[in-house]
N, C-alpha and C positions, 0 to 999 in steps of 0.2 A: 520469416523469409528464409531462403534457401541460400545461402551465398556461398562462391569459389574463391580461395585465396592461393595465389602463386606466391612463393616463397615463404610458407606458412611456420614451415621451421626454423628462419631466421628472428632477428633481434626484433624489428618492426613487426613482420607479420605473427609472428608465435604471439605477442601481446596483442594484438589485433584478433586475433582466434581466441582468448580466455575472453577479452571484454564480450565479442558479441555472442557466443554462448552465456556469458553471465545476464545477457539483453534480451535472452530465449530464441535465438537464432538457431538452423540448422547450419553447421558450417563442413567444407569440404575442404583439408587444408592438401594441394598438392607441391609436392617439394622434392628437389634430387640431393642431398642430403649434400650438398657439394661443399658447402659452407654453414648451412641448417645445423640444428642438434637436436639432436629428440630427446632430449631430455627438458627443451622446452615447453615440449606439447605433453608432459608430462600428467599436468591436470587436465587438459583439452583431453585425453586418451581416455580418462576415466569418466568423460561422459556419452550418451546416447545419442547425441545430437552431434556427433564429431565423427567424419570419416578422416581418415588419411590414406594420401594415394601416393606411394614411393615411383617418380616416374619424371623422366624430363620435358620442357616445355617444347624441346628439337624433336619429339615424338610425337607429331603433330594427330594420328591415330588415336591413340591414348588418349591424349589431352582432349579430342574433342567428344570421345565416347565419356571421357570422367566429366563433362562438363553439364552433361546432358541433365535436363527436370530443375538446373537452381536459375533464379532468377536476377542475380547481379555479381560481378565479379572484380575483387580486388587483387589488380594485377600488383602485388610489389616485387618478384623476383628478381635479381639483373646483376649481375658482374660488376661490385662497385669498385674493384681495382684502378682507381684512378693515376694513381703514381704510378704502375708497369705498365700504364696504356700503348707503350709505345715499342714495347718490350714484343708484344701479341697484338697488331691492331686488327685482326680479324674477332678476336674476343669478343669486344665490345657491341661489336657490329652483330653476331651472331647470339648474343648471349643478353642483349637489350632490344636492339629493332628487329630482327626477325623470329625471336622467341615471340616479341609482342604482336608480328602478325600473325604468327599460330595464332596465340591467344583470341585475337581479332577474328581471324579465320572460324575457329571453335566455337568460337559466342557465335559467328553467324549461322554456322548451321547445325544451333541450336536455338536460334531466335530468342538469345540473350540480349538487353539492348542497353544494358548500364553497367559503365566500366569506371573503376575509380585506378587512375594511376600514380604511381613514385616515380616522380621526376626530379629534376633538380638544381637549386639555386645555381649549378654551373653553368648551365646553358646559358647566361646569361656573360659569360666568357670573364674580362676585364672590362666590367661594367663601367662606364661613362657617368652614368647617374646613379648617386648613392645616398640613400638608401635607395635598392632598384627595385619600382613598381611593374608589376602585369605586363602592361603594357607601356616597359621599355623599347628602345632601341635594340635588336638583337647586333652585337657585334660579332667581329671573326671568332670562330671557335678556338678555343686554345688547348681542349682536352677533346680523346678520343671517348672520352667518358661520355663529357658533356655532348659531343655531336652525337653519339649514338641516342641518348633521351632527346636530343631536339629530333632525331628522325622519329622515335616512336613517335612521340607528341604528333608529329604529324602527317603518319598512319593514322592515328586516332579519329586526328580533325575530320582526315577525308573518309573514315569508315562512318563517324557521324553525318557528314553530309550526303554518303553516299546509299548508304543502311540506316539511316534513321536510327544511330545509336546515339543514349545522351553521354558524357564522357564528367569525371572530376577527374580536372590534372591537378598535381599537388608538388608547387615546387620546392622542395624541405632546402631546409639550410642542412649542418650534420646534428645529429641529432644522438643525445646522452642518456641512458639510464640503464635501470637491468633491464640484464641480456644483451648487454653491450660488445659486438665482438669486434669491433673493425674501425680505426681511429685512432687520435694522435693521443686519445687518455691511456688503450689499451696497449699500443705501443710503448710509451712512458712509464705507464705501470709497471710492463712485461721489462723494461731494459732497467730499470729501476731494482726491480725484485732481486734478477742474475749481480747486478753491480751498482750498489748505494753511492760510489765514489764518482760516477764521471754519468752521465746523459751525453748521449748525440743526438742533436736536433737539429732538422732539417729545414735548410731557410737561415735568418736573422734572430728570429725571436719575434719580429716586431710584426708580423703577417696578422691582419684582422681578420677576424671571422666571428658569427653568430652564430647559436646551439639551440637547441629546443631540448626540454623533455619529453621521453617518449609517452607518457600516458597524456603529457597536451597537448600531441601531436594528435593522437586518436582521439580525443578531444574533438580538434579543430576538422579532421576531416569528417567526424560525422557528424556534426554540425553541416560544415559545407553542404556534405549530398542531402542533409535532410532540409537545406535552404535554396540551396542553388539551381536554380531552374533553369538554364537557357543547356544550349544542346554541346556548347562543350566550356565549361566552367573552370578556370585556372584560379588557381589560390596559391602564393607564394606560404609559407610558415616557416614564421621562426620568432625570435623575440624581438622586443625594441630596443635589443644593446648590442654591443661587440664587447669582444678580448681581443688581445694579442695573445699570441703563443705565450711570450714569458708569463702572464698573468697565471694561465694554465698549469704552464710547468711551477711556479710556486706554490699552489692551490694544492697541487697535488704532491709536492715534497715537502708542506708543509702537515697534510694529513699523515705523510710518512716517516714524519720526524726524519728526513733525509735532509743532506746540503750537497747535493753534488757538484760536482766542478762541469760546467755547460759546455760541451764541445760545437761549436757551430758550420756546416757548411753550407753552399749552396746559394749564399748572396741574399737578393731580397724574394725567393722561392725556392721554396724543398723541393723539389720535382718540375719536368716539364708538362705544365699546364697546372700547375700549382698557382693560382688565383691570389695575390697579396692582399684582395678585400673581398669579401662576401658578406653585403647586408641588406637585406629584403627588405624594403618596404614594406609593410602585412597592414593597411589601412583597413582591403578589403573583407580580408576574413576576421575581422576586429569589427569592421560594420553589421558582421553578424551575429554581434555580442558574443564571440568570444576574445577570450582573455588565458595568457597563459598563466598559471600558477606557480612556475619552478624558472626562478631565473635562472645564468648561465652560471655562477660560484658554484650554486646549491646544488645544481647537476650534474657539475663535473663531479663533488665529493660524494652525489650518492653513485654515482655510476664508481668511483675510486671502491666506497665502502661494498659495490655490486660485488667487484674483482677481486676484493681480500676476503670476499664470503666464499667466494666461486671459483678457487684459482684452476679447478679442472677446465676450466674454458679456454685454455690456453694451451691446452695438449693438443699436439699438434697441429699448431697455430706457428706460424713464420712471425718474428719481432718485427 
């Protein structure tokens, strides 16, 4: 197959572009380097079966002319700034739902009709029901993050009902491993490295949330598309556990031989629209015999052991 991937040079997509070259796929990864690195697509560059196209998804020209001759496209690009949502709310808006109707747009008139998306366990707001299935209850939004992926999502629905596209949404928890650049390990790490004596941690400590690893992650979603048949297919992923923050933060100052003095603010959420529980239900995509292989301890220490291999990922990177 011919496949497009948006945000090919980020942490998810770049691993996303080695496996399905490794699967004999042609892949086209396009990326605005905004947050990408090319140093990911490193091995992706030295094969034949890999374009890359340096261009944004607001160039909706571009995009539809690069789109042209493949046959399904994985959109994961998007502006995961969740915490400065509020800082910029035109971002979110611009840089999640209306990059995704280029996208949308581009696959139409190229008579693309299979789209697999990155959404995310927020949309799901302050969930009611925990562990939260598919189909929960949607509550108030509480991040501009999370509203801007409930509006792709549903772009998507109405481009499938409307264009006969078939769709995977993929609602990820956060998700750890190499090529990790955005998150409470790489922050931690990164405030860690400058000053071993004191952490500031945003929140209580006691904030739950669930992790995936990224290769179970790409796992689970091509499983999905290669099961999932009705015309627009949601799959929650992530594990069948939680942490709290403290757990994390010992996990990772104990790989560091660190004891630092924990500085706390923010009550019981780091940020506005900072979520106190995030945990997914995954029955569904478990009914299709998958299974993760890297719980959430084991993830955070390799993604910890990622960032002591790799500390250029942090140049010019904000803590």
């Amino acid at each position: 197959m011919r496949i497009f991937i948006t945000g090919a040079a980020g942490f998810i997509g770049s691993t996303l572009v080695d496996r399905l070259l490794a699967d004999g796929h042609h892949v086209t990864g396009y990326d605005n380097f905004s947050t990408g690195q090319a140093r990911f697509l490193e091995v992706a560059e030295q094969s034949d079966r890999f374009t890359l196209i340096e261009a944004d998804l607001l160039d909706q020209a571009t995009l539809a002319k690069a789109m042209a001759g493949h046959d399904s496209v994985f959109h994961l690009a998007a502006n995961a700034d969740v915490r400065f949502g509020t800082h910029h709310p035109f971002k979110d808006l611009e840089q999640n739902t209306i990059a995704t109707y280029h996208v949308l747009e581009s696959m139409r008139a190229n008579g693309i009709r299979q789209i697999a998306f990155s959404s995310t366990g927020s949309v799901y707001g302050e969930a009611k029901l925990i562990p939260t299935p598919e189909d929960g209850p949607f509550p108030i939004q509480t991040s501009l993050y999370g509203n801007s992926k409930v509006a792709a999502e549903g772009l998507i629905s109405a481009y499938c009902e409307g264009f006969g596209l078939q769709a995977h949404i993929f609602r990820f928890v956060s998700i750890l491993g190499e090529r990790y650049t955005h998150g409470h390990v790489f922050d931690f790490y990164h405030k860690l490295s400058r000053d071993p004596a004191r952490l500031a941690v945003l929140g209580n400590g006691l904030q739950r949330k669930s992790y995936l690893y990224v290769q179970d992650c790409i796992d689970a979603m091509l499983l999905a598309i290669e099961k999932g048949q009705e015309r627009v297919n949601i799959f929650n992923l992530g594990v069948d556990d939680t942490c709290v923050v403290n757990d994390s933060i010992g996990w990772i100052c104990d790989a560091l031989k660190v004891q630092p003095e924990l500085v706390y603010s923010g009550g019981d959420r780091g940020w506005i629209g900072d979520n106190p529980v995030i945990f997914l239900d995954t029955a569904k995509i478990r009914s299709l015999g998958w299974q993760p292989k890297v719980g959430i301890r084991e993830g955070v220490l390799k993604t910890v052991g990622y960032l002591q291999a790799n500390e250029w990922v942090f140049a010019g990177r904000a803590s």
